[in-house]
C-alpha positions in Angstrom: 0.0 0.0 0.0 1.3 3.4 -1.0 2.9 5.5 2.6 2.0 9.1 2.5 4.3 12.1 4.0 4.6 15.3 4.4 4.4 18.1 1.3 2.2 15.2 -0.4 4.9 12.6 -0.7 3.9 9.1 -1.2 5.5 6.0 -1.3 5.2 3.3 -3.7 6.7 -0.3 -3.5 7.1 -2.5 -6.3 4.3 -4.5 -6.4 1.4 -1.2 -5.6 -1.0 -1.3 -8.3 -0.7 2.2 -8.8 3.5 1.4 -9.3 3.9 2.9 -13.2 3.8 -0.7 -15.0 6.7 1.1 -17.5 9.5 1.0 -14.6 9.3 -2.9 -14.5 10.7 -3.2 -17.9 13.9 -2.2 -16.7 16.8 -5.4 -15.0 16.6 -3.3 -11.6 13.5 -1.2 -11.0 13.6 0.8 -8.0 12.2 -1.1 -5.1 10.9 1.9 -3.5 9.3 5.1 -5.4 8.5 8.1 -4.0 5.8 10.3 -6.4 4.5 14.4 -5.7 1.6 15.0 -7.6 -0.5 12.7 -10.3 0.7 9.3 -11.1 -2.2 9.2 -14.3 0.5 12.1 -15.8 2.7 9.2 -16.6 0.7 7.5 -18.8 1.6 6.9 -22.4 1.9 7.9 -24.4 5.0 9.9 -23.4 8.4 11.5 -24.6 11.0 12.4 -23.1 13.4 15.2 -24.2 16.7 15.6 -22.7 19.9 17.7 -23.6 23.0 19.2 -22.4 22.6 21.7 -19.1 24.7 24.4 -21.4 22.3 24.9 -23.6 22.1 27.2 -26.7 19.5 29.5 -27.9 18.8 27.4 -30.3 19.0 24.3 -28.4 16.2 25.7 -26.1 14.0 26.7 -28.9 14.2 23.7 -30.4 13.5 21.9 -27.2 10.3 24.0 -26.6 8.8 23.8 -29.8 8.9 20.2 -29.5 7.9 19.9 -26.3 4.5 22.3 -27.0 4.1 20.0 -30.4 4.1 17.3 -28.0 1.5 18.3 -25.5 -0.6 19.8 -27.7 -1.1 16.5 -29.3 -1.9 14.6 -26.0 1.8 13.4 -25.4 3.2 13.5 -21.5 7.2 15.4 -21.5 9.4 13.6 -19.4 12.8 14.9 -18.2 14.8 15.5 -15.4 14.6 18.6 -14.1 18.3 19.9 -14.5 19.6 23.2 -15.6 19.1 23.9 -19.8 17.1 22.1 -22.1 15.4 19.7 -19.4 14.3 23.0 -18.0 12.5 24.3 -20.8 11.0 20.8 -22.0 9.1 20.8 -18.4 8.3 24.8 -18.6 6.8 24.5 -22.0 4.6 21.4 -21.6 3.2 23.6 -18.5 3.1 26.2 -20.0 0.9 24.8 -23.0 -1.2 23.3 -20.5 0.0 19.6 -21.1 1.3 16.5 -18.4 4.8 16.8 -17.6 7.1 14.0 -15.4 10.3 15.1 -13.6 12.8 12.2 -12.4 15.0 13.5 -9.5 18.7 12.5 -9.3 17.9 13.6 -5.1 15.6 12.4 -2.2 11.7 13.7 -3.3 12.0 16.5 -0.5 15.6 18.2 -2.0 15.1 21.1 -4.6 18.1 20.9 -7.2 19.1 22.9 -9.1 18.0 25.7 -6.1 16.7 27.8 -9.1 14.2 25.3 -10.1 12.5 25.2 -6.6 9.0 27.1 -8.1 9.2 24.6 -11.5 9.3 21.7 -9.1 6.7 22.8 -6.8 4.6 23.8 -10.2 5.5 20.4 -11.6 4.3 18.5 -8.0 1.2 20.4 -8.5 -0.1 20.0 -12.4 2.2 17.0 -13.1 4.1 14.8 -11.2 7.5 14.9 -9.9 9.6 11.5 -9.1 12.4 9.8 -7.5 14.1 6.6 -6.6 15.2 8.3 -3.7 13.7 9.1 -0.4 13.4 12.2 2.3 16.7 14.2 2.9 18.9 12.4 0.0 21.3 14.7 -1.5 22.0 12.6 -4.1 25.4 11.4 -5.0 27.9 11.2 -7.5 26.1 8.1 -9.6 22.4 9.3 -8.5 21.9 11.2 -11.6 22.8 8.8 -14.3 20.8 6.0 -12.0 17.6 8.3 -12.6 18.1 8.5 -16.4 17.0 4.6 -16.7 14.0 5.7 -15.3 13.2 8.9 -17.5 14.0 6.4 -20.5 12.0 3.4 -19.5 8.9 6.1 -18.9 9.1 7.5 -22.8 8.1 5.6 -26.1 10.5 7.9 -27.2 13.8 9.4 -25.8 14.8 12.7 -28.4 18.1 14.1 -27.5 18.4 17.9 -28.6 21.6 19.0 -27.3 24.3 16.9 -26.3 27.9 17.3 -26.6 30.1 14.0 -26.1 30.5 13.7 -22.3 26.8 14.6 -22.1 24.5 12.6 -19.4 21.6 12.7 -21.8 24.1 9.9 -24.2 23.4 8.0 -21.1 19.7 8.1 -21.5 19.7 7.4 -24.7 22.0 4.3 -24.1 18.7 3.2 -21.4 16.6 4.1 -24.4 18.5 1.9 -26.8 18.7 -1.2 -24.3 14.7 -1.1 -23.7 14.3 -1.3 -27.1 12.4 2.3 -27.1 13.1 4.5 -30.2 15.7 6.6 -30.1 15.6 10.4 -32.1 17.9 13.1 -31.9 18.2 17.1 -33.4 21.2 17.4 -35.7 23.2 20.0 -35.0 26.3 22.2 -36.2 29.1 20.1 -36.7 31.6 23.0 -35.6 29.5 23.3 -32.3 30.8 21.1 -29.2 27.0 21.5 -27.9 25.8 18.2 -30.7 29.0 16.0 -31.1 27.2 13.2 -29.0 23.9 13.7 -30.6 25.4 13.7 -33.7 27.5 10.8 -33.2 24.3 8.9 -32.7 22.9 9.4 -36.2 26.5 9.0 -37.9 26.3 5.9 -36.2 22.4 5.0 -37.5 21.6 4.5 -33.9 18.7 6.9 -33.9 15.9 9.0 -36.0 16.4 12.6 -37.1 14.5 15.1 -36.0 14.0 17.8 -38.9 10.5 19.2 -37.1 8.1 18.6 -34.3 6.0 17.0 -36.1 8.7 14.2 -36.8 8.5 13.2 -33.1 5.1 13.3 -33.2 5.4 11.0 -37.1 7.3 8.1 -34.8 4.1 7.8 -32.3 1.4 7.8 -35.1 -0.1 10.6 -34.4 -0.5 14.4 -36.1 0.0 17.6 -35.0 -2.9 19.3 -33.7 -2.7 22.8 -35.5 -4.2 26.0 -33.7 -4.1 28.5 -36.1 -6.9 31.0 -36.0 -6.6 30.9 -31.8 -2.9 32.0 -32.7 -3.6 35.8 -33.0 -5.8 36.3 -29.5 -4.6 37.8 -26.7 -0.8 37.5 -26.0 0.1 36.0 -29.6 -1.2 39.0 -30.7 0.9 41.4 -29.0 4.0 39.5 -29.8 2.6 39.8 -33.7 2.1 43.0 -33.4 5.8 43.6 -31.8 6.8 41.6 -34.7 5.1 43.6 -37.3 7.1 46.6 -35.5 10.3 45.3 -36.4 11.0 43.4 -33.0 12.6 40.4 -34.6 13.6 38.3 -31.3 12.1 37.2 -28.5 13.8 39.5 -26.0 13.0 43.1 -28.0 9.5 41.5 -28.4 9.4 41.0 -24.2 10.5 44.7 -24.3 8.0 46.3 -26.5 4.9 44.2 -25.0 5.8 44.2 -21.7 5.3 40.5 -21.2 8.0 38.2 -19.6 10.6 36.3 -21.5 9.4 32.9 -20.9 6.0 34.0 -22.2 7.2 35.5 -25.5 8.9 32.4 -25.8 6.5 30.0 -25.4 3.9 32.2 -27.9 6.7 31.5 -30.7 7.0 28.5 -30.4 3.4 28.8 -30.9 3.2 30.6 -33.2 6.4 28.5 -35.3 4.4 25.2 -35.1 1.1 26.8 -36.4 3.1 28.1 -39.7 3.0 31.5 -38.5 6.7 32.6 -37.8 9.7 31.4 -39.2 13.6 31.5 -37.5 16.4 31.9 -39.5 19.9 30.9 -38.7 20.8 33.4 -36.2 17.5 32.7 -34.4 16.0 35.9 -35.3 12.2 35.4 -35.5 10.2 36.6 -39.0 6.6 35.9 -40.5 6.4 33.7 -42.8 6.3 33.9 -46.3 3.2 35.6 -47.5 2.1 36.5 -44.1 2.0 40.0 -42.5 
């Protein structure tokens, strides 16, 4: 029977009914897990989109876009909370309104990064936040790379974005690979230390590229679930209008409509998915061709 504790902890062992039936198809599920928040959020189908904690501009943009394609089209996000593109995968599927799953590399009570504190307190309260580890562990040296198997065994899909060689999310993906879950990653620049593992993984045929959103959304059978004509109300069409102005990325666009970063972000992704905006290389935003 699931133990309850304090700041809506529980306890699961591994033979609880409610126990996600995905963990068991890895050699050494956790025995114990402890779960904040919804344990229905982890249902399939799911993907889970990790990346380097240096992340690039583009990195993150990518990582959002794909992450709000996702959502959109019913899909849960899974990651693991860290600094950079895990980050934004967990604050765009929020902040489109979809599930989200964060795997802790700490006990279920520790907050790291520190930064992330309000994500993970958001993430206990519309998602669901989880961990191998119990009340007041720090985690350790090996803790993190133990909760990857986890992240990978909860996805149909692992899609690296960013991920230089030394990268933890090559260790995911290697999880990924030995489950016998597909495996996608985002090219990237070959002159940019930021893809050499991703990049290494489709030199090598191990896994699918990722040219769009919608390719990630190709390997689960399903279509993207276009908004257009909601994409001009409210917010969107500030940043539009900011954009008609000559604003042409996301911070002059925060600027000029007084909305926060993360917001203007999020509407661009948007706004990219629904055919509305296009980026060019140096990641400045534009409409796209025949519109405005």
């Amino acid at each position: 029977m699931p133990s309850f504790f304090p700041d809506g902890a529980r306890r699961l062992e591994l033979d609880d009914a409610a126990y996600p039936s995905r963990l068991r198809d890895l050699r050494t599920p956790p025995r114990e897990l402890w779960v904040r928040g919804t344990l229905v959020i982890a249902e399939p189908p799911a993907v889970a989109i990790v990346g380097t904690r240096r992340s690039t501009p583009y990195g993150e943009r990518v990582a959002r876009a794909i992450a709000t394609a996702c959502v959109r089209a019913g899909v849960c996000v899974v990651s693991g909370l860290a600094r950079g593109i895990d980050g934004v995968a967990h604050q765009a599927a929020l902040d489109a309104g979809g599930r989200t799953v964060a795997v802790l590399g700490t006990g279920i009570d520790q907050v790291y990064p520190r930064q992330h504190r309000a994500l993970q307190d958001r993430i206990a309260r519309d998602g669901l936040v989880m961990s191998e580890f119990g009340p007041g562990e720090t985690g350790h040296a090996g803790a993190f790379p133990q909760r990857n198997r986890l992240i990978a065994a909860l996805a149909d899909i692992t899609v690296v974005v960013e991920a230089p060689e030394s990268s933890g999310a090559l260790n995911t993906a290697r999880y990924a690979s030995e489950l016998g879950r597909r495996l996608a990653v985002v090219p990237h620049n070959i002159d940019s230390a930021n893809g050499r593992g991703g990049n290494a993984l489709l030199k090598t045929h191990e896994a699918e590229p990722i040219l769009s959103p919608d390719d990630v959304l190709a390997l689960l059978s399903l279509e993207a679930t276009p908004t257009t004509g909601l994409a001009l109300d409210g917010e969107a069409a500030l940043c539009w209008h900011a954009l008609m102005n000559g604003a042409h990325n996301g911070a002059a666009i925060a600027h000029e409509t007084g909305l926060p970063l993360r917001q203007v972000s999020s509407v661009l992704a948007l706004l990219e998915i629904d055919g509305l905006v296009r980026f060019d290389a140096a990641g400045q935003v534009h409409p796209a061709v025949g519109l405005g």
